[in-house]
C-alpha positions in Angstrom: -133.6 43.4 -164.9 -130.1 43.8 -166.4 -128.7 40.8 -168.4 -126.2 38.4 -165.9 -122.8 39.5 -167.4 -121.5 35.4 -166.9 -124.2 34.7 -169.3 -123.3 32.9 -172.2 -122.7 35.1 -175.8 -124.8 34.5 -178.2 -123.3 36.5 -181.2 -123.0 37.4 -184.9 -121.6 34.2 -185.8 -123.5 32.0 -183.6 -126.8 33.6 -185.4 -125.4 32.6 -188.8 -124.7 29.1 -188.3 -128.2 28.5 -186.3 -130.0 29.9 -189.7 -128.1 27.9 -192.3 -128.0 24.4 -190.3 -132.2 24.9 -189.6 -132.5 26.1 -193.5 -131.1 22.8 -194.2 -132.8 20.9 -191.5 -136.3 22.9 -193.3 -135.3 21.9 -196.6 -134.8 18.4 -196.4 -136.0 16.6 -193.0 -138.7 19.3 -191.3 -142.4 17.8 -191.4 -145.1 20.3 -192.5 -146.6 21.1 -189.0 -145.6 23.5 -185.7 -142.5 22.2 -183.7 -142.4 22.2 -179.9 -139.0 24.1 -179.2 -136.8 22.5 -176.4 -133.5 24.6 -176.2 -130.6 24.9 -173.3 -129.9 28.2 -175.8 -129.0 31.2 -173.4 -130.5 33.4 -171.2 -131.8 36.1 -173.8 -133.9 33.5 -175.5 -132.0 34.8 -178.7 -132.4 31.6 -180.9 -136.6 31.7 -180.0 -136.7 34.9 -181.2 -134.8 33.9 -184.4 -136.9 30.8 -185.3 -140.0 32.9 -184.8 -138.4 35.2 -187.4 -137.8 32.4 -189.9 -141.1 31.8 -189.4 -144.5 31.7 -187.3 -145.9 28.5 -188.0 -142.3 26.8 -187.2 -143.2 26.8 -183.6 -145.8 26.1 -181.1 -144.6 26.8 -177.6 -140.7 26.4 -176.7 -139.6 25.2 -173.4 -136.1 26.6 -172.7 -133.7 25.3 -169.6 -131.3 27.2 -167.4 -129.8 26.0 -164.3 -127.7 29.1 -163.2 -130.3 30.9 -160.7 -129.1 34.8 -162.1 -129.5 33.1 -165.8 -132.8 31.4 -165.3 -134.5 35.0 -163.6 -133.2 36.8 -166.8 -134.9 34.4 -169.3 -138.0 34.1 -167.5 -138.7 38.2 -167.5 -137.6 37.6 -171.0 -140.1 35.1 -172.0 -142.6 37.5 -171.2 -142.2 39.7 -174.3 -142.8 36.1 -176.4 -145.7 34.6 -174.1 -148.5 36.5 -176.9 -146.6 34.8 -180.1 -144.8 31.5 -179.4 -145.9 30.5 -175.7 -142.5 30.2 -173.4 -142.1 27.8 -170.9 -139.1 28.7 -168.5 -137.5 25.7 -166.5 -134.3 26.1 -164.0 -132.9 22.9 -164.5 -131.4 19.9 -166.7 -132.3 20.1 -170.4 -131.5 16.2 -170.0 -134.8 16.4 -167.5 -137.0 17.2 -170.2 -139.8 14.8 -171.1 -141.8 14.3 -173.7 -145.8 15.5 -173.4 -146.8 16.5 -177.0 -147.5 14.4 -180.0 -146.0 16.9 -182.3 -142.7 16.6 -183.6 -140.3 18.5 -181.7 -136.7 20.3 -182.6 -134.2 20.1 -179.4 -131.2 22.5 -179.4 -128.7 21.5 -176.6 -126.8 24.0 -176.8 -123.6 23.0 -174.9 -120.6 25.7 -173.5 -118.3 22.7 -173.4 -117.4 19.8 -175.5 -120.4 17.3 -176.5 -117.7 14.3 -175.6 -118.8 10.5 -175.2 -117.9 9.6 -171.7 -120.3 12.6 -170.5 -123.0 12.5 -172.7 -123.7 9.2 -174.3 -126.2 7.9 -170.8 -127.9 11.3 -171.4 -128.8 10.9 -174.9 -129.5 7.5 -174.6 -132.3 8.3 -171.9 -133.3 11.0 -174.8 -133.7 7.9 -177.3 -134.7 5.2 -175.0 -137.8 7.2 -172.9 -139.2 8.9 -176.7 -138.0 12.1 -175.7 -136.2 12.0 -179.5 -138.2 10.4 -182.1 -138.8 10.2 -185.7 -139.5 13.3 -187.4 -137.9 15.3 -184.8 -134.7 17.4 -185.4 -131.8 18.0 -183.3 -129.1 20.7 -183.3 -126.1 20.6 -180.8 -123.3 22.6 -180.2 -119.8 22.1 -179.1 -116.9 23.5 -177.9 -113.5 22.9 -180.4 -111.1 24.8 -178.8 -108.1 24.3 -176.0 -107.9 20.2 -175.3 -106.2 18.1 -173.1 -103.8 16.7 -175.5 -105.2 15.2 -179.1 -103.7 11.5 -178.3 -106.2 11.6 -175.2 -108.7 13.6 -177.2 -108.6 11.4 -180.3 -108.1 7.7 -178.4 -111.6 8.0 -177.1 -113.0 7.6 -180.2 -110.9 4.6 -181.7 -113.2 2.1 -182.8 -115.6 5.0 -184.7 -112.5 5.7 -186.6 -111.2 1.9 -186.9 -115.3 1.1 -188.1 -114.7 4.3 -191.0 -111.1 3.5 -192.0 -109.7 6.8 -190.5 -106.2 6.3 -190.2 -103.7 9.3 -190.1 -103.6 11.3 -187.2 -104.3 14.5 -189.2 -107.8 13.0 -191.1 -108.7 11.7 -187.1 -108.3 15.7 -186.2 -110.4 16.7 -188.8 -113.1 13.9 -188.4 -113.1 14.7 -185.2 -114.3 18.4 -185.5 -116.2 17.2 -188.2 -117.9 14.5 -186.6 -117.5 13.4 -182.5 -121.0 14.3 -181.6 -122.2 12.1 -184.3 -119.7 9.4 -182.5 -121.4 10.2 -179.2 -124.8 9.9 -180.7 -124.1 6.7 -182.0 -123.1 5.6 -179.0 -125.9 6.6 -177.2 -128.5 4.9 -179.8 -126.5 1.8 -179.2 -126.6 1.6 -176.0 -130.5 2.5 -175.7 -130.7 -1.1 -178.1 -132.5 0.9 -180.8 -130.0 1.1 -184.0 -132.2 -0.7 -186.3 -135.4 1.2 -184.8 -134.7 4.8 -185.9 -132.4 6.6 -188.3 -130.2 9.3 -187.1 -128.8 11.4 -190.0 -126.5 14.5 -190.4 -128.2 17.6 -191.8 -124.5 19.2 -191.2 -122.3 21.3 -189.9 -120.8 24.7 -189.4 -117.6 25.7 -187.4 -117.7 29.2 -186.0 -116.0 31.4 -183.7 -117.9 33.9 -181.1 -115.9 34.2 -177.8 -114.2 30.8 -178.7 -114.4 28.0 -181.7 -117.4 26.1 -181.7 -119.2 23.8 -183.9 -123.2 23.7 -184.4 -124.3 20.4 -185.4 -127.4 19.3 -187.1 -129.6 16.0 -187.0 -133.2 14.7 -188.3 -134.5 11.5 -186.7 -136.8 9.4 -189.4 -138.0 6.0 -188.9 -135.5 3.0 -190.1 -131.7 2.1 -188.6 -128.6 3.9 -187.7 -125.3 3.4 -189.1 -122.3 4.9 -188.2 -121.0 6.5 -191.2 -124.7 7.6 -192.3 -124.7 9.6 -188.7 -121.3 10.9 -189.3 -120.6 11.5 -193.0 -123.6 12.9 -194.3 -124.6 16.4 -195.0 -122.0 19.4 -195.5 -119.1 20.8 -193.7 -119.0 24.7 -193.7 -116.4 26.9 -192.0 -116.8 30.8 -191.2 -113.5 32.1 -191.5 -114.7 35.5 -193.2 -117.3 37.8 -192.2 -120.4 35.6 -192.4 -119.6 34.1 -195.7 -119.2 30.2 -194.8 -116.7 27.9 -196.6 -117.4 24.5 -197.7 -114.6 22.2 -196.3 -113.2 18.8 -198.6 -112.8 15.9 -196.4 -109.4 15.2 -195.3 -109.3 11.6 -196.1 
């Protein structure tokens, strides 16, 4: 079957940023045992095939969503190739349907066309937190879209009290905390609202800005037992941008 040409692009730069936020995520946060893989990350089931090159014990099985019907045929043929080495499960759907039926920890990569933006996605994650579907010792990568807006005074507003809480001020340090850090903000929100801040930690492994088809943002996150605090969920962990070839640039805070 031919690849659905309204499928999204995974490309060169996409590829780059998965490998150094889950290098870091390794590094510093990954427990010592196979990962289920739960990813909304394209038809082609690209980023599978790129975790089982960092490595084979990383994961065992993946589950991977799609809910366009043309999308989901493609990455179920697909899965087929990878049924011998990492045991795909294809599901048309939700990656927000997902539930949890595995002890082992698990690495989730929504991997989002749009913006990850609070007023659509807090009540998802917070079912993630509240049913166990994120838990400590799991790690979580999500990406979002940082191109065209609807103005940044609308854009920026939403998130007032995160930046009130942090002492953001200027309008150009809210820009930059925003690219830097509004799925953190949505995250928090979501943790709060399933009442368990001071039952798990969310922290930042990091970020990387990119540019494929349009400028997006992957962010990282490992989940470890203790509390949540915004600026620990915000703050931590590097800010890299690609500007040049694949060679990322470490960004200074703007404030």
């Amino acid at each position: 079957m031919a690849a659905p040409r309204n499928r999204a692009v995974f490309g060169a730069n996409k590829y780059a940023a998965l490998h150094l936020i889950v290098a870091r995520w390794l590094r510093l946060h990954a427990a010592n045992t196979p990962h289920h893989y739960v990813t909304l990350g394209g038809s082609e089931l690209k980023d599978i095939r790129n975790l089982s090159f960092i490595g084979k014990d990383l994961v065992e099985g993946a589950t991977s969503y799609e809910q366009d019907s043309r999308r989901f045929a493609f990455a179920e043929e697909t899965s087929l190739t990878l049924l011998d080495r990492l045991g795909v499960a294809c599901v048309q759907g939700d990656i927000f349907e997902f539930r949890r039926t595995k002890d082992q920890p698990h690495l989730v990569f929504v991997d989002l066309e749009g913006a990850c933006r609070a007023a659509d996605y807090v009540e998802k994650f917070a079912r993630f937190f509240g049913e166990g579907v994120l838990k400590p010792g799991d790690g979580l990568l999500i990406t979002s879209y940082l191109g065209r807006n609807a103005g940044w005074s609308r854009v920026l507003s939403a998130y007032d009290a995160e930046f009130r809480i942090l002492g953001i001020t200027s309008t150009t340090s809210q820009k930059w905390w925003y690219r830097r850090a509004h799925p953190a903000f949505t995250l928090f929100r979501a943790i709060e609202q399933a009442g368990m801040l001071s039952t798990i930690r969310v922290d930042c492994v990091g970020c990387v800005l990119y540019a494929d088809t349009s400028p997006m943002g992957l962010y990282g996150y490992a989940m470890t037992n203790g509390n949540t605090q915004l600026r620990g969920i915000s703050i931590q962990g590097p800010y890299l941008h690609m500007k040049s070839g694949f060679v990322p640039e470490l960004v200074d805070p703007a404030e």
